[in-house]
Biotite code that builds the C-alpha atoms (Angstrom):
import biotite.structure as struc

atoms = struc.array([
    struc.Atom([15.491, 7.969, 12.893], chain_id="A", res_id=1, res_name="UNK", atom_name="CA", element="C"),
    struc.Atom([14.514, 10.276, 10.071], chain_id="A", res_id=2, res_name="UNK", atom_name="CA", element="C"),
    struc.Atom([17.280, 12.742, 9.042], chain_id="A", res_id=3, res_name="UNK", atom_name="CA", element="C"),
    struc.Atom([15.851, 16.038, 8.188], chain_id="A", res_id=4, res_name="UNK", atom_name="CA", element="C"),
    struc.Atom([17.103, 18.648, 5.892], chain_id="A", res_id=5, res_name="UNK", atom_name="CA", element="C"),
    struc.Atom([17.012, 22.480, 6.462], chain_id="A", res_id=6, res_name="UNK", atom_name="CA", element="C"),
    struc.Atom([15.705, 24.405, 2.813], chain_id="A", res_id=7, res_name="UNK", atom_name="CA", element="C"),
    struc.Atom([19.454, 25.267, 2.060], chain_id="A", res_id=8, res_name="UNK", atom_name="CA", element="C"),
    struc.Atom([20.345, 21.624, 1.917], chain_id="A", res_id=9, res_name="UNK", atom_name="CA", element="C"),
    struc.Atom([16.923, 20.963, -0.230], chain_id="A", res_id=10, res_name="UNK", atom_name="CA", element="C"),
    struc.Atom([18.300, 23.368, -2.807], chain_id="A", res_id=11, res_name="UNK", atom_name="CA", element="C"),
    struc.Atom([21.911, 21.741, -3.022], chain_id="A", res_id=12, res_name="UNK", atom_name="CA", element="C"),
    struc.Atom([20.196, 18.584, -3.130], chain_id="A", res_id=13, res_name="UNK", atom_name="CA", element="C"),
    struc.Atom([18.262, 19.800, -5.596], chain_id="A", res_id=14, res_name="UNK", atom_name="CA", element="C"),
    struc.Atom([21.047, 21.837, -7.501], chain_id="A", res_id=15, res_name="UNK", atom_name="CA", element="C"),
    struc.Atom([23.193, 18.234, -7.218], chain_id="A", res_id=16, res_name="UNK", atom_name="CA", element="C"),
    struc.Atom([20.186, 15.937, -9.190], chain_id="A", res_id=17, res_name="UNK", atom_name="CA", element="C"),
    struc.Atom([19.099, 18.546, -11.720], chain_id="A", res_id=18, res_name="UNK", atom_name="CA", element="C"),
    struc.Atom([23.243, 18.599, -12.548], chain_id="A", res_id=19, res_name="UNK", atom_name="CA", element="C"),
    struc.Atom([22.996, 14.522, -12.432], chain_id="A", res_id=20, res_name="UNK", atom_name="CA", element="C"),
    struc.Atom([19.908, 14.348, -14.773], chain_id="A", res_id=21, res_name="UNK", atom_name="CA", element="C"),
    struc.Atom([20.877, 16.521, -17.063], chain_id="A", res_id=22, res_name="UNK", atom_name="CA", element="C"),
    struc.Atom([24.951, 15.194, -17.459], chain_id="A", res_id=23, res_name="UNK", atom_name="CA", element="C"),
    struc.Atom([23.420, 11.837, -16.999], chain_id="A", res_id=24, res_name="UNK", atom_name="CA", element="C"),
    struc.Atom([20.926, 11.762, -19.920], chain_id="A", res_id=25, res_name="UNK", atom_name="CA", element="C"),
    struc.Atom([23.733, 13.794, -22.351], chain_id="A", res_id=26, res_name="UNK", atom_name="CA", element="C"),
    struc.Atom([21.465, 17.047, -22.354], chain_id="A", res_id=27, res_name="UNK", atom_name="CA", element="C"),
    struc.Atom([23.270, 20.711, -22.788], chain_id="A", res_id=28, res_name="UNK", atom_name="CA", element="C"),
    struc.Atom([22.113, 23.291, -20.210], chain_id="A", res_id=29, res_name="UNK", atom_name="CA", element="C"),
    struc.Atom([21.293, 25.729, -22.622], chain_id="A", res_id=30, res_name="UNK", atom_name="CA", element="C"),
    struc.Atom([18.715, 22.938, -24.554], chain_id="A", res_id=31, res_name="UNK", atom_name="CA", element="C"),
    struc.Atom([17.275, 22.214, -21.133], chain_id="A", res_id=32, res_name="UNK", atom_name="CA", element="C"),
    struc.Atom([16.494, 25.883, -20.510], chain_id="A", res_id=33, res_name="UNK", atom_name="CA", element="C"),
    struc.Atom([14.813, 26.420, -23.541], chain_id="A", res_id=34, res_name="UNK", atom_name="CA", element="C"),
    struc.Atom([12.235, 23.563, -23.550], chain_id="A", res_id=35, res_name="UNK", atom_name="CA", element="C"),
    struc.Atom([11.818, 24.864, -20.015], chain_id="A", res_id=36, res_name="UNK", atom_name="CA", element="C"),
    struc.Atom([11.204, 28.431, -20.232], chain_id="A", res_id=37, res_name="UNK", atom_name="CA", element="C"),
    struc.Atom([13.697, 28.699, -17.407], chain_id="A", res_id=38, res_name="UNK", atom_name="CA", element="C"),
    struc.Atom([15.990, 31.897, -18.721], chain_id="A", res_id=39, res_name="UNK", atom_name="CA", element="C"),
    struc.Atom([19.479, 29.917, -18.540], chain_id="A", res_id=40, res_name="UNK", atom_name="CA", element="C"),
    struc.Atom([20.862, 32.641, -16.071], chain_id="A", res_id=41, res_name="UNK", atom_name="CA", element="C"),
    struc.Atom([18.183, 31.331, -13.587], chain_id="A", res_id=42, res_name="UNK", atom_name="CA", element="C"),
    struc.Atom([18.382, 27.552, -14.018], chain_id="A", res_id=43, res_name="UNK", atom_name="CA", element="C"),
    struc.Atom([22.314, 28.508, -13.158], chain_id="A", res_id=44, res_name="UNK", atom_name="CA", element="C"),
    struc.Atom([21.430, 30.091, -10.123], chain_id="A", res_id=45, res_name="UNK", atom_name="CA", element="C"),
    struc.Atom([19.097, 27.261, -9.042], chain_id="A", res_id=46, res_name="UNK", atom_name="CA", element="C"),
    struc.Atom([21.647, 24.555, -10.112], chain_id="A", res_id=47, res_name="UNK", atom_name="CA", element="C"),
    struc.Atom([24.007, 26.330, -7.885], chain_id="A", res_id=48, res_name="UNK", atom_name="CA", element="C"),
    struc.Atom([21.301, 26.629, -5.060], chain_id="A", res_id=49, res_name="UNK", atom_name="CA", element="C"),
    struc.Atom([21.588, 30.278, -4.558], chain_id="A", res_id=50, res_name="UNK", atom_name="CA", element="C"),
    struc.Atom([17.433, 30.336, -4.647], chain_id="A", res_id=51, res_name="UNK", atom_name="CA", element="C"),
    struc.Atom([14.707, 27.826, -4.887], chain_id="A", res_id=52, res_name="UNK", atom_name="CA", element="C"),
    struc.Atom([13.038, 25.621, -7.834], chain_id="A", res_id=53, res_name="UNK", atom_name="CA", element="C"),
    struc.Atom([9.528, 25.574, -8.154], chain_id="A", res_id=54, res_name="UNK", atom_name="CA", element="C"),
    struc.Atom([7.916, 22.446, -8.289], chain_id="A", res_id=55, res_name="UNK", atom_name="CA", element="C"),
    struc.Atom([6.577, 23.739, -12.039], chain_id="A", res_id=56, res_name="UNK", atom_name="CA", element="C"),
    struc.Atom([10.447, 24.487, -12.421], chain_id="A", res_id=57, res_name="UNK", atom_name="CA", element="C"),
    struc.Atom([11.315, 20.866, -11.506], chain_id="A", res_id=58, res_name="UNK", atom_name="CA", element="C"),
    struc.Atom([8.240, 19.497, -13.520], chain_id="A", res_id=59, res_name="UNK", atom_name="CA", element="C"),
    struc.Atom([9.301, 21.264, -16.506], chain_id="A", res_id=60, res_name="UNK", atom_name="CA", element="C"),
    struc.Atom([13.058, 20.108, -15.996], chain_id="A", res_id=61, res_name="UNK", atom_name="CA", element="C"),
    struc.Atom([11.446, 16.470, -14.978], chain_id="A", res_id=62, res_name="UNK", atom_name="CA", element="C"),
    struc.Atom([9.437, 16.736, -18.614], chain_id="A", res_id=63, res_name="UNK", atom_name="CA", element="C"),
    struc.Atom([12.344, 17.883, -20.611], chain_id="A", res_id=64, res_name="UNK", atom_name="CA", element="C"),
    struc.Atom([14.780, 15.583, -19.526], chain_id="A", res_id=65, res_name="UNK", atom_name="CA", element="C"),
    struc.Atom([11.793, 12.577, -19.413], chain_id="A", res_id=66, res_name="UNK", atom_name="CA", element="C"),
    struc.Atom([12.564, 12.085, -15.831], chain_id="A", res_id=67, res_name="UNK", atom_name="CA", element="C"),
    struc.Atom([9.939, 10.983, -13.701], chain_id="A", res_id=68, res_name="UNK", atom_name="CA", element="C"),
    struc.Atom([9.127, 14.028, -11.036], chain_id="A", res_id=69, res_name="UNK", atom_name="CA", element="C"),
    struc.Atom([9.845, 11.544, -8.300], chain_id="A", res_id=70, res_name="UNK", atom_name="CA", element="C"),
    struc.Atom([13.032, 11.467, -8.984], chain_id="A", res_id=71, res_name="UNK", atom_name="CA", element="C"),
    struc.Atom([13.599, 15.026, -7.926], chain_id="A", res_id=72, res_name="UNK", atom_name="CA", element="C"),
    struc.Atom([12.352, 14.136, -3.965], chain_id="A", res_id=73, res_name="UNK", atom_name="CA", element="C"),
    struc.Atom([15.260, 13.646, -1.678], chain_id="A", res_id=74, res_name="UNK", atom_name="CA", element="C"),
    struc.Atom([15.507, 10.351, -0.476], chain_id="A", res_id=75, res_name="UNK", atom_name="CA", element="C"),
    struc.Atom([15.052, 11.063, 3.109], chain_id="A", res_id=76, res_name="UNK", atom_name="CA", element="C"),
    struc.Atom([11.420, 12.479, 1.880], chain_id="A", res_id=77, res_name="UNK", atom_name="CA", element="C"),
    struc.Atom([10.089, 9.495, 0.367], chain_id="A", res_id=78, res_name="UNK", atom_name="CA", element="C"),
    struc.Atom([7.265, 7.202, 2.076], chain_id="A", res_id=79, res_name="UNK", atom_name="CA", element="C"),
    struc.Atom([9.204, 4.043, 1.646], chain_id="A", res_id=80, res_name="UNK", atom_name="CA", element="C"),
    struc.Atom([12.522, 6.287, 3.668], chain_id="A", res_id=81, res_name="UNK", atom_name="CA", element="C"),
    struc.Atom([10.067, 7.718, 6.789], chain_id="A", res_id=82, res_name="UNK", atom_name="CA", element="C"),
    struc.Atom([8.514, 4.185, 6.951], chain_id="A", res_id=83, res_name="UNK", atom_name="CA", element="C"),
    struc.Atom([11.904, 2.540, 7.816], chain_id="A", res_id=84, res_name="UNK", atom_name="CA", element="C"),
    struc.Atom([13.005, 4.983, 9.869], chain_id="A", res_id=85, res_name="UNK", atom_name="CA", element="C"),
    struc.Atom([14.825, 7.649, 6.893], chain_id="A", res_id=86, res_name="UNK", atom_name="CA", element="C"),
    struc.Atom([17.638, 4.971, 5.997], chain_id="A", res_id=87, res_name="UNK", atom_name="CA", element="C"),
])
């Protein structure tokens, strides 16, 4: 069975890894949103998922942090998840 996900929980999920990556990989916010071009106010309100990333947001975040982009697909999303049912 493949567990879906409405946009709001995208954009926690979202919010939730972007958080990981960057407290994960010792990165300060404010560095993050300037190799970005992401005004820090924004990336805030996207970390917090009160709107959407881009997928140039995430690629720039992904390129910052030298995360690979696939790392920012939920897991529920990925080929290897649908073809075993979304476990």
């Amino acid at each position: 069975m493949v567990v879906c996900m409405n946009n709001q929980d995208v954009d926690v999920w979202l919010g939730k890894k972007v958080d990981q990556i960057i407290e994960d990989g010792g990165f300060k916010v404010k560095a993050i949103a300037e190799k970005t071009g992401i005004p820090i106010s924004t990336l805030a309100s996207k970390r917090k998922a009160y709107s959407h990333f881009t997928f140039s947001e995430i690629y720039k975040i992904a390129r910052a942090t030298n995360t690979p982009p696939s790392e920012f697909i939920p897991p529920q999303f990925k080929s290897e998840a649908l073809a075993e049912g979304g476990e």
